[in-house]
PAKOL-547985 format. One record per residue: residue number from 1; x, y, z of N, C-alpha, C in turn. Coordinates in nm, 4 decimals, always signed. Each point is the difference from the previous one (the first is absolute). Example, Ala and Ser with C-alpha at 12.3 -4.5 7.8 and 13.67 -1.06 7.14 Angstrom:
residues 2
[1,[+1.3190,-0.5690,+0.7800],[-0.0890,+0.1190,+0.0000],[+0.0900,+0.1200,+0.0000]] [2,[-0.0350,+0.1050,-0.0720],[+0.0820,+0.1190,+0.0060],[-0.0770,+0.1090,+0.0730]] 
***
This chain:
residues 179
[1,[+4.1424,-6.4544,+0.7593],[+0.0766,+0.1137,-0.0484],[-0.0971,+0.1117,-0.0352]] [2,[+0.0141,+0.1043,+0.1013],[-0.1017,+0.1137,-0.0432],[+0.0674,+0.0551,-0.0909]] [3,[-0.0824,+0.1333,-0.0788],[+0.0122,+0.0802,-0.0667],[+0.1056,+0.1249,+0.0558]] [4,[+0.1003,+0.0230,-0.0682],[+0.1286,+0.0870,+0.0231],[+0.0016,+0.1496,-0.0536]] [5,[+0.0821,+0.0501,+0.1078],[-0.0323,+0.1457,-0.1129],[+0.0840,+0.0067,-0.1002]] [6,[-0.0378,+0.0477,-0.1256],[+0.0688,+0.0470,-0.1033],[+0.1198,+0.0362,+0.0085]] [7,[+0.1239,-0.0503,-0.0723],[+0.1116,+0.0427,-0.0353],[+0.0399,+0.1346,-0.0703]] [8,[+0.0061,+0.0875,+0.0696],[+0.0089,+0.1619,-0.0850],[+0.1252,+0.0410,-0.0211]] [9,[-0.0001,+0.1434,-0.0589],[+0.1233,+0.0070,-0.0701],[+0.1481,-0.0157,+0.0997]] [10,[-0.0567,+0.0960,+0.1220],[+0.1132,+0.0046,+0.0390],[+0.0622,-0.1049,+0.0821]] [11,[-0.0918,-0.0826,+0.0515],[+0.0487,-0.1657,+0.0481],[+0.0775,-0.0759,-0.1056]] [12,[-0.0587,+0.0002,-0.1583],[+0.0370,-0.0405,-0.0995],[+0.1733,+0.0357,-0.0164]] [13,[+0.0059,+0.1339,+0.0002],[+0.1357,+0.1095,+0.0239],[+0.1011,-0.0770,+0.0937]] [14,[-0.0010,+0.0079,+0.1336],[+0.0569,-0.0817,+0.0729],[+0.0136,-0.1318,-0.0285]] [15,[-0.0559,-0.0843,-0.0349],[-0.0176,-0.1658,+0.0035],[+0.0984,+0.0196,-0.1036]] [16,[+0.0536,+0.0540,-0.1227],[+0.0274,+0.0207,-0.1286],[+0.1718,+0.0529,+0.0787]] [17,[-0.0053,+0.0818,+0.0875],[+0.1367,+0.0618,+0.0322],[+0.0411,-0.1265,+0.0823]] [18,[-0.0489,-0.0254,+0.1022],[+0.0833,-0.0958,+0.1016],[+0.0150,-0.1306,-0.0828]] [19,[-0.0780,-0.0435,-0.1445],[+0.0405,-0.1206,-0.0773],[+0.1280,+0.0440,-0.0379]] [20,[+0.0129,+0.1467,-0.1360],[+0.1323,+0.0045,-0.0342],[+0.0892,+0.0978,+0.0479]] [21,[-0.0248,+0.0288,+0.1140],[+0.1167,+0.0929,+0.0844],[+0.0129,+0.1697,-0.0969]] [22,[-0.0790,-0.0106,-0.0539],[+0.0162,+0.1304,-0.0897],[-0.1029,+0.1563,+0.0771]] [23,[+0.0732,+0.0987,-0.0081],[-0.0583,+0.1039,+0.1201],[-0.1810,+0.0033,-0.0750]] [24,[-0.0566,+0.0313,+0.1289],[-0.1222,+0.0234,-0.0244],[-0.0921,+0.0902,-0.0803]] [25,[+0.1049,+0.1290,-0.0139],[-0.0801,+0.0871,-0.1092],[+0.0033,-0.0380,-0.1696]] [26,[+0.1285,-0.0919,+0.0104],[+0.0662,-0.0445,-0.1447],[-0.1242,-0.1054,-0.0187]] [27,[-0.0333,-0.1105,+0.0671],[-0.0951,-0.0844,-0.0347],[-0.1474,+0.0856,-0.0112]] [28,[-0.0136,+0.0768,+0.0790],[-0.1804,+0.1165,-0.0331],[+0.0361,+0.0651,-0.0898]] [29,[+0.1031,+0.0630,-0.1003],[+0.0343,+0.0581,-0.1540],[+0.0230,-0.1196,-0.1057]] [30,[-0.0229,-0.0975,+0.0348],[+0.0212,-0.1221,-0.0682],[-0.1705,-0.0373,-0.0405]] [31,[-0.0510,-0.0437,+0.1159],[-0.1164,-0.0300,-0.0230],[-0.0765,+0.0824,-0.0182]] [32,[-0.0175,+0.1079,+0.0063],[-0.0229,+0.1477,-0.0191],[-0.0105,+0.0056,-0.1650]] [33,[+0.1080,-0.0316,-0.0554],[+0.0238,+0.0256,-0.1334],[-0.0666,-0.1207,-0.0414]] [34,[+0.0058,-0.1184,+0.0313],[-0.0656,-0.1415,-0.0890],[-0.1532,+0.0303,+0.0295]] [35,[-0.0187,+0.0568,+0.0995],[-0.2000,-0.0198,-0.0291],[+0.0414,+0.1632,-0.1233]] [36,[+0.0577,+0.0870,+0.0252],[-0.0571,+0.1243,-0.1193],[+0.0238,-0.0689,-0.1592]] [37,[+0.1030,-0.0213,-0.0292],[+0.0102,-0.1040,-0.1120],[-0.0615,-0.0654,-0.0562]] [38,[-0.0738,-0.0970,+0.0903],[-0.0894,-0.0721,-0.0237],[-0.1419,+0.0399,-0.0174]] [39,[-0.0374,+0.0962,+0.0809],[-0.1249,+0.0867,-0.0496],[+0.0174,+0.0751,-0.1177]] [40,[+0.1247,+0.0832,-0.0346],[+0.0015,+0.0718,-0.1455],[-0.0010,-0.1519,-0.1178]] [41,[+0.0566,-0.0699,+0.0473],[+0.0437,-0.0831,-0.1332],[-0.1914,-0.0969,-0.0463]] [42,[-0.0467,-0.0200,+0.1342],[-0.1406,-0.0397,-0.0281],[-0.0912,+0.0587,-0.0648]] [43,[+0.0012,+0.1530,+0.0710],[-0.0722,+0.0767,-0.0711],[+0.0295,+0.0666,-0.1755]] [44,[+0.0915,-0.0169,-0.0255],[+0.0514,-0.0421,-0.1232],[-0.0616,-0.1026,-0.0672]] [45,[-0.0164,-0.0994,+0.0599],[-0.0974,-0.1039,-0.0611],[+0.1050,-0.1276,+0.0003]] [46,[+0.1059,-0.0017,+0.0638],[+0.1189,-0.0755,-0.0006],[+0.0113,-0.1212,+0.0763]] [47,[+0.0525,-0.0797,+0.0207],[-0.0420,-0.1176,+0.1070],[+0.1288,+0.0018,+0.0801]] [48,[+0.0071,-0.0384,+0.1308],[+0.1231,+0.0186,+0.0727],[-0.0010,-0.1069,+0.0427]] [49,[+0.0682,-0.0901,-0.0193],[+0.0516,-0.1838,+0.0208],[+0.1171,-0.0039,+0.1532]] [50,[-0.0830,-0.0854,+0.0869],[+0.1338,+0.0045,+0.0750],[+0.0242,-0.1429,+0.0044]] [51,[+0.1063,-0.0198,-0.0570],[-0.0326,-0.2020,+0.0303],[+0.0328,-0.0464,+0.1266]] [52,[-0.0678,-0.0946,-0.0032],[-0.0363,-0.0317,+0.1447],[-0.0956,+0.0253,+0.0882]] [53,[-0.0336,+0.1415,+0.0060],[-0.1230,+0.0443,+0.0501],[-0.1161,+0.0434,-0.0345]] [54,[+0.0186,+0.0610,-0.1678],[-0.1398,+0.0328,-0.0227],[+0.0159,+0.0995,-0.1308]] [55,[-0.1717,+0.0642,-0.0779],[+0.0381,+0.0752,-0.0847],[-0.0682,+0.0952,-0.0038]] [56,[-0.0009,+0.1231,-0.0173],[-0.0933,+0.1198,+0.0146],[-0.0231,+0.0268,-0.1461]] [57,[-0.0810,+0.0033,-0.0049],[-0.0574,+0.0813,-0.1561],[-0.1598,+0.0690,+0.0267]] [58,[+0.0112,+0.0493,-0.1175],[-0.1648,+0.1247,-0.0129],[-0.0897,-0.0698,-0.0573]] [59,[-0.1329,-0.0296,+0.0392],[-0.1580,-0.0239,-0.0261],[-0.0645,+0.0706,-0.0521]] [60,[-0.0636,+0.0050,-0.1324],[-0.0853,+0.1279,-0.0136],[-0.1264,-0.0890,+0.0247]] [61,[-0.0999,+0.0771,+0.0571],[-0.1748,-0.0417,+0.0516],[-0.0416,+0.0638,-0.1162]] [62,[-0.0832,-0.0645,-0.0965],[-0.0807,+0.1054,-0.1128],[-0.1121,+0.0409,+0.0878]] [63,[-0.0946,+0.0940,+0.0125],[-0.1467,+0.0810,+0.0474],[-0.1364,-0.1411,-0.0037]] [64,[+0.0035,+0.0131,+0.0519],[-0.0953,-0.0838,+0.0811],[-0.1427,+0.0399,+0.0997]] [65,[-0.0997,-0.0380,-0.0084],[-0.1167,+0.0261,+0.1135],[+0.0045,-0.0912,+0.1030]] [66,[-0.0205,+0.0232,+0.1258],[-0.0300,-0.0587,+0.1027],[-0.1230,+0.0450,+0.0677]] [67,[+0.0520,-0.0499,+0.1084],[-0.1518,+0.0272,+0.1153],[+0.0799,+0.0646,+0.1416]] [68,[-0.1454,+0.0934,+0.0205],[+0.0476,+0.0191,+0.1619],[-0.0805,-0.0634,+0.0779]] [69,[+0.1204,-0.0215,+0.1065],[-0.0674,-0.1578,+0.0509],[-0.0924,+0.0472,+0.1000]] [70,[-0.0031,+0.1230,+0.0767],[-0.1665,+0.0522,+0.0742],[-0.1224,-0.0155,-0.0887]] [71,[+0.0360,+0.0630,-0.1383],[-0.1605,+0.0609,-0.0677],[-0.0349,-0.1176,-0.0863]] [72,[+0.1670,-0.0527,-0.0450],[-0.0678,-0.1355,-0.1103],[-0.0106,+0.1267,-0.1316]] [73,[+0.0500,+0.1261,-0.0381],[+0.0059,+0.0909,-0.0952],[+0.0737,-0.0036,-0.0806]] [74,[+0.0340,-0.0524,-0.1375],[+0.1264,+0.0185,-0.0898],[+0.0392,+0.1074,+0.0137]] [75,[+0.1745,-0.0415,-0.0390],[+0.0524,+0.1480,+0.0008],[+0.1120,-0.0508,-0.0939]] [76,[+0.0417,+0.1069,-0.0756],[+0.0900,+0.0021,-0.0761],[+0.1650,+0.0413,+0.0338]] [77,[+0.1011,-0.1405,-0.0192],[+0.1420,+0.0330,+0.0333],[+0.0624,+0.0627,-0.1062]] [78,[+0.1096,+0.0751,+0.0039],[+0.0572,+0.0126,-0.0707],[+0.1021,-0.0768,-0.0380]] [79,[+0.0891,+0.0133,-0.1360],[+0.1044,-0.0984,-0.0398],[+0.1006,+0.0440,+0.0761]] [80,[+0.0777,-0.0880,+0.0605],[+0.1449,+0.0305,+0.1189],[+0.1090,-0.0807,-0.0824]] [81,[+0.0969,+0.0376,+0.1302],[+0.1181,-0.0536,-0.0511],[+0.0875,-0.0157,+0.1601]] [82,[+0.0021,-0.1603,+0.0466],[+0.0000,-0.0616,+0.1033],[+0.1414,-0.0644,+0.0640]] [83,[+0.0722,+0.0059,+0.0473],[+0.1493,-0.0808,+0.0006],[-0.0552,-0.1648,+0.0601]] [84,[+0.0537,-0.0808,-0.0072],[+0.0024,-0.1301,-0.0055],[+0.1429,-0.0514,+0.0737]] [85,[-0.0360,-0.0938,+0.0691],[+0.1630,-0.0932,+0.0403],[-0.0686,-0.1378,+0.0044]] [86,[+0.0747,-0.0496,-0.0897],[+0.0473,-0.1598,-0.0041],[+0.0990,-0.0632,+0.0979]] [87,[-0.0350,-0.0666,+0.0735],[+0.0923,-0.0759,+0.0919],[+0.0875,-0.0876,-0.1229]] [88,[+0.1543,-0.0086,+0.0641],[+0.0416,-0.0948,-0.0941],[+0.0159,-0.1413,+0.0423]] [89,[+0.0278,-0.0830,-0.0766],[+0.0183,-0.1569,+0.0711],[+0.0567,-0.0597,+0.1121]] [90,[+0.1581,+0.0900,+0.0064],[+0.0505,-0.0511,+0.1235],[-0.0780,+0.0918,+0.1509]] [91,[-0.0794,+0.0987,-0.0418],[-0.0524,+0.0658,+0.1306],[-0.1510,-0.0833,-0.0071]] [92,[-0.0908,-0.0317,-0.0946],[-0.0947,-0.0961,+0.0413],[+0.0707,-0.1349,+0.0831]] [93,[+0.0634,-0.0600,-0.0421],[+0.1092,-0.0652,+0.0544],[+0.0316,-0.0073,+0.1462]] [94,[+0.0561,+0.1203,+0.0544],[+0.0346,+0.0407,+0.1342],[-0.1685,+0.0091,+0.0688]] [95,[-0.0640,+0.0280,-0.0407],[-0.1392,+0.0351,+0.0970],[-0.0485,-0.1384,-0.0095]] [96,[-0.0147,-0.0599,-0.0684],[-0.0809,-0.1734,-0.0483],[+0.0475,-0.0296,+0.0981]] [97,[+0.1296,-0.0006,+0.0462],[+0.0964,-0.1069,+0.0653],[+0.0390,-0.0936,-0.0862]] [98,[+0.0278,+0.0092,-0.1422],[+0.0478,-0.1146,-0.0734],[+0.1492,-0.0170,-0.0271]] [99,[+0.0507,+0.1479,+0.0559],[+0.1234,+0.0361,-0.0219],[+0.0323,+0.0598,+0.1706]] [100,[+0.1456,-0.0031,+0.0123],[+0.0518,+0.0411,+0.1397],[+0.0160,+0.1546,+0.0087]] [101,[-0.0317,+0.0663,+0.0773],[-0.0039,+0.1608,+0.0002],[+0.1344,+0.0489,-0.0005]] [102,[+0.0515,+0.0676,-0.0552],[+0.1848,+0.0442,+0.0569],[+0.0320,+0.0265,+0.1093]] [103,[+0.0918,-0.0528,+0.0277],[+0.0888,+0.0604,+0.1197],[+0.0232,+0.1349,+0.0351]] [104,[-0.0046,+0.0585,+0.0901],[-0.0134,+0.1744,+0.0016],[+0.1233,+0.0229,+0.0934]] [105,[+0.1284,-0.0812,-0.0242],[+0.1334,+0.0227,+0.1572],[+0.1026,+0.1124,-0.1257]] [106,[+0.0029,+0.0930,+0.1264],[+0.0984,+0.0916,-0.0530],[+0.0918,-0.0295,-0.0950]] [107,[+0.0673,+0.0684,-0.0721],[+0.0512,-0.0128,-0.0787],[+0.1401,+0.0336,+0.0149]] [108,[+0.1013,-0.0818,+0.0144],[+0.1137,-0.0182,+0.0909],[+0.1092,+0.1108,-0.0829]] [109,[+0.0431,+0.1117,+0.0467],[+0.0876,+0.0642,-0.0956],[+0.1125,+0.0828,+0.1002]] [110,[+0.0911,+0.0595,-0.0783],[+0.1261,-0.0007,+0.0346],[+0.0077,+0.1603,+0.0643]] [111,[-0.1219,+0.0665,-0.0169],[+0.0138,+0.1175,+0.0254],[-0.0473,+0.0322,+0.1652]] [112,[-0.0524,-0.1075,+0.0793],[+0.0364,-0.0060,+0.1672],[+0.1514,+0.0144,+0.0561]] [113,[+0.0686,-0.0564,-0.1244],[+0.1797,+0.0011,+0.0519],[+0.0823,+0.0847,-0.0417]] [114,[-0.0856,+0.1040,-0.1086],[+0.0606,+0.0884,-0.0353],[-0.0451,+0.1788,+0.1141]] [115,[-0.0724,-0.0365,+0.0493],[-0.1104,+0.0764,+0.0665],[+0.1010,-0.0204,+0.1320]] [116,[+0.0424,-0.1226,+0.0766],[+0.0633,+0.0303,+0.0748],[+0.1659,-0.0025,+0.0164]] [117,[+0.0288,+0.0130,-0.1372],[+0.1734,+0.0048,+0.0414],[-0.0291,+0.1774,-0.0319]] [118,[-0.0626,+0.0393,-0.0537],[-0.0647,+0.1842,-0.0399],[-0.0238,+0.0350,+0.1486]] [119,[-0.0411,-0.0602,+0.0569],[-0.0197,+0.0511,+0.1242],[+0.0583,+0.0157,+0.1340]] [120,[+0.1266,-0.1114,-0.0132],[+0.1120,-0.0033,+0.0374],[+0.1236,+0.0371,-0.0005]] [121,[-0.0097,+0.0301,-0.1208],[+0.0950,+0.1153,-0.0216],[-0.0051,+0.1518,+0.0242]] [122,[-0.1583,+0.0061,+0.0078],[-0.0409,+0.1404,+0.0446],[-0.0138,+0.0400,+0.1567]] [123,[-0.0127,-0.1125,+0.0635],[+0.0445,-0.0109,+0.1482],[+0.1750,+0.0434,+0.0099]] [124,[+0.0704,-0.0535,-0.0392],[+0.1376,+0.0024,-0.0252],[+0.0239,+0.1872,-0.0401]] [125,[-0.0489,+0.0092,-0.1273],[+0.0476,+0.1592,+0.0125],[-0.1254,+0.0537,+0.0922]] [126,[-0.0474,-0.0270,+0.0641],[-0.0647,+0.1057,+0.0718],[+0.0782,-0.0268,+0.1340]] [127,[+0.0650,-0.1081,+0.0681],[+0.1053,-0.0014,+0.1088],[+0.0801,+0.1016,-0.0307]] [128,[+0.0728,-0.0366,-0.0880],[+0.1401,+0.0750,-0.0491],[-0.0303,+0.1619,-0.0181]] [129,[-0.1140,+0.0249,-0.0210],[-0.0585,+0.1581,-0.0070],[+0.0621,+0.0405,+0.1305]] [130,[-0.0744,-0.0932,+0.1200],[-0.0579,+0.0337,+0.1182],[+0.1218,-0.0003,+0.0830]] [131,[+0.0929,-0.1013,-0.0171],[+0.1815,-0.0120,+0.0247],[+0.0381,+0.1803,-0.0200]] [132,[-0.0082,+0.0134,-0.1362],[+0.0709,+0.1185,-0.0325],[-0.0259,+0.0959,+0.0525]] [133,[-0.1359,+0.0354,+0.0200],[-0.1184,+0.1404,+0.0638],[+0.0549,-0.0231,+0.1667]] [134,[+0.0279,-0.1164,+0.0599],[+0.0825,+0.0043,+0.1228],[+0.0881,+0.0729,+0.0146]] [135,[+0.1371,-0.0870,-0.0807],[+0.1704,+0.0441,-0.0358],[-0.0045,+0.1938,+0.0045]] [136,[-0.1459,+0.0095,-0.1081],[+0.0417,+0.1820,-0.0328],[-0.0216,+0.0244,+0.1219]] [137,[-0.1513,-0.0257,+0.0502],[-0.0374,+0.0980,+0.1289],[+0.1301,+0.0012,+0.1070]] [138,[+0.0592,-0.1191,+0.0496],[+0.1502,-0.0237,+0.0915],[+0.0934,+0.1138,-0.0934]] [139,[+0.0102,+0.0251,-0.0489],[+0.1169,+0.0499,-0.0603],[-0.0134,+0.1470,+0.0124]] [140,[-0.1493,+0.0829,-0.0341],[-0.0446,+0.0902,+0.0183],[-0.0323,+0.0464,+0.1441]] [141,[-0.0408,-0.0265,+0.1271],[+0.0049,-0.0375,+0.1135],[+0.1482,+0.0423,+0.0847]] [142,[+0.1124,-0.0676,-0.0848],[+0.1231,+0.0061,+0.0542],[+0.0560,+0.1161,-0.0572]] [143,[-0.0200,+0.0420,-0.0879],[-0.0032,+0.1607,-0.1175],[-0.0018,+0.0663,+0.1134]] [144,[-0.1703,-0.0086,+0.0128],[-0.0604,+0.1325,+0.1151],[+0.0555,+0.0181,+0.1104]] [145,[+0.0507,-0.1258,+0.0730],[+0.0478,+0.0027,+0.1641],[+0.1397,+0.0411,-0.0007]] [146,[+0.0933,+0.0013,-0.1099],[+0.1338,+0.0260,-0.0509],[-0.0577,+0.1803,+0.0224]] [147,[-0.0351,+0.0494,-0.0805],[-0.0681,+0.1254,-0.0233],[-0.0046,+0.0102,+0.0888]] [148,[-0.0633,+0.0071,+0.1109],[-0.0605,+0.0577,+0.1434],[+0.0744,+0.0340,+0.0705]] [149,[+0.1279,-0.1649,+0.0147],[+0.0947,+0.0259,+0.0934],[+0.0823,+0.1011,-0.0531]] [150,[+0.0624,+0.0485,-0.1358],[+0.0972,+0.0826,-0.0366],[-0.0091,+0.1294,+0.0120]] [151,[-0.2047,+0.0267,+0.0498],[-0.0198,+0.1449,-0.0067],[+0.0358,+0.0654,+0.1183]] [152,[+0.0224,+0.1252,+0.0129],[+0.0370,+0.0461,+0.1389],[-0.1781,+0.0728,+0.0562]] [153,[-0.0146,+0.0035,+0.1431],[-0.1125,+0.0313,+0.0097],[-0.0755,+0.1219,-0.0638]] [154,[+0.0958,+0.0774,-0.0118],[-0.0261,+0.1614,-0.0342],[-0.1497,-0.0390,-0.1541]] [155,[+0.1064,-0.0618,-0.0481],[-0.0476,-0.0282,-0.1500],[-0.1282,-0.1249,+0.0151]] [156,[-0.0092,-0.0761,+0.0880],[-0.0979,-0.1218,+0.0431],[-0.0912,+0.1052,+0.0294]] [157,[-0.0215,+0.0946,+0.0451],[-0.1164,+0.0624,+0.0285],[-0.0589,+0.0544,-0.1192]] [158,[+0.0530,+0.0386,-0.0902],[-0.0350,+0.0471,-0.0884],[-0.0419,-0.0810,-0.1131]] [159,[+0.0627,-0.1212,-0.0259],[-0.0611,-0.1017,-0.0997],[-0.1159,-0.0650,+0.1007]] [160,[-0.1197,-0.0320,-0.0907],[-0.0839,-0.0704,+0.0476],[+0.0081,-0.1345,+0.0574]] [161,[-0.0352,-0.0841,+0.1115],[+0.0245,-0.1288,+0.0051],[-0.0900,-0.0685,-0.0880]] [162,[+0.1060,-0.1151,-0.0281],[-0.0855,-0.1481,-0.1180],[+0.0545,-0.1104,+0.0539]] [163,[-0.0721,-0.1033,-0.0144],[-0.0267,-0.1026,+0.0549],[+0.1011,-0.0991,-0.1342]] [164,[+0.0108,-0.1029,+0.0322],[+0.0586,-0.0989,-0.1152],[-0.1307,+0.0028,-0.0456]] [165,[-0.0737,-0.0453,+0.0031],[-0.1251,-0.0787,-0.0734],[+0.0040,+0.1549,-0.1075]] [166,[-0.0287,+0.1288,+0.0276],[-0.0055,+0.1225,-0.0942],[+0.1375,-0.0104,-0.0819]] [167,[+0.1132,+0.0017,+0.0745],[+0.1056,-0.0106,-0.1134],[+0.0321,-0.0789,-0.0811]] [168,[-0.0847,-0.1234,+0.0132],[+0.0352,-0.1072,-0.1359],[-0.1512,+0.0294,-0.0719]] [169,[-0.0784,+0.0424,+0.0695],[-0.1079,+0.0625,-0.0964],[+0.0317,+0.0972,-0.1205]] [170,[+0.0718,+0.0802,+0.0556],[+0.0176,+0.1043,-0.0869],[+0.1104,-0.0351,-0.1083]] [171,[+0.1556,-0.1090,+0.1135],[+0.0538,-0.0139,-0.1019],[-0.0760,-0.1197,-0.1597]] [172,[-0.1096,-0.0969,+0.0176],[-0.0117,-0.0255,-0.1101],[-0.1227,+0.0996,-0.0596]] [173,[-0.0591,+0.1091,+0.0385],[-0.0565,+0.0868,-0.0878],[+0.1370,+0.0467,-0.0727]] [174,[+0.0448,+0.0696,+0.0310],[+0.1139,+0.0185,-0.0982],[+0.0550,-0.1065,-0.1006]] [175,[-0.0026,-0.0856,+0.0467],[+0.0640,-0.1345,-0.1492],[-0.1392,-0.0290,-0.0605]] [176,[-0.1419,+0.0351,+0.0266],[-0.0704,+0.0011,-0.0830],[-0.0829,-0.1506,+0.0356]] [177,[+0.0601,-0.0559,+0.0864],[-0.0455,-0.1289,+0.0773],[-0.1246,+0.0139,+0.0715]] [178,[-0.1021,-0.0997,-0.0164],[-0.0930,-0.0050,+0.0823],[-0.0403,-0.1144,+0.0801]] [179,[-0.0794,+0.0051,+0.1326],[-0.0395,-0.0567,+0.0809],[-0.0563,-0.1594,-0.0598]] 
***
């Protein structure tokens, strides 16, 4: 087993959406917010417990001398202030192999069946749109050709010719209807 590349955020992001079906920007404002949290609440000096996995809290280093490791020269550190994570038991646990790793299978929920009767019904009024936008154009069509025949030529020369397709155009600009 070679060495793997690192798990980063946004693989993390996905692996996290396709577990709980929840949209992808909602899980990156989620985790988004638990690492900021967790950095204000540390740097506070606070400890952030997650059970099960682990605990973050703040280190202070008091000032100290060392060496540089070319010259072999002391040098003087200053006092810091370091974040720390504690693995917790059941995640030493999962890596030991002393414990079984979780299961990672989707998370079975009701909102695939709500997603498609929503979508089926929107097929449905978008037929019934498309039924109706027929019915007018036929109806408008038979308007115009009624019109044509009743005119006498004198007057046909003088109105412009229109096509059905223009006269049910125009008639739903007028009802305010669109394409």
């Amino acid at each position: 087993m070679g060495k793997e590349e690192p798990l980063n955020r946004k693989e993390l992001v996905d692996a996290i959406q396709k577990h709980t079906l929840v949209a992808r920007t909602d899980v990156d404002k989620v985790l988004g917010s638990l690492i900021q949290h967790t950095q204000v609440a540390v740097k506070k000096g606070e400890r952030v417990a997650l059970v099960g996995f682990g605990t973050f809290e703040r280190q202070d280093r008091k000032a100290r001398t060392a060496r540089n490791p070319r010259s072999g020269a002391p040098v003087k550190v200053k006092a810091t202030k370091v974040p720390r994570f504690r693995a917790g038991q059941g995640f030493k646990d999962v890596v030991a192999g002393k414990a079984t790793a979780p299961k990672l299978s989707p998370v079975k929920s009701t909102a695939k069946a709500t997603t498609a009767r929503a979508a089926s019904t929107a097929k449905a009024t978008v037929s019934r749109a498309t039924t109706s936008k027929a019915s007018t154009a036929r109806a408008s069509s038979s308007k115009a050709s009624t019109a044509k025949a009743s005119t006498s030529k004198a007057s046909r020369n003088s109105v412009p010719k229109s096509t059905a397709k223009a006269a049910s155009s125009r008639g739903k600009a007028k009802s305010g209807k669109k394409k």
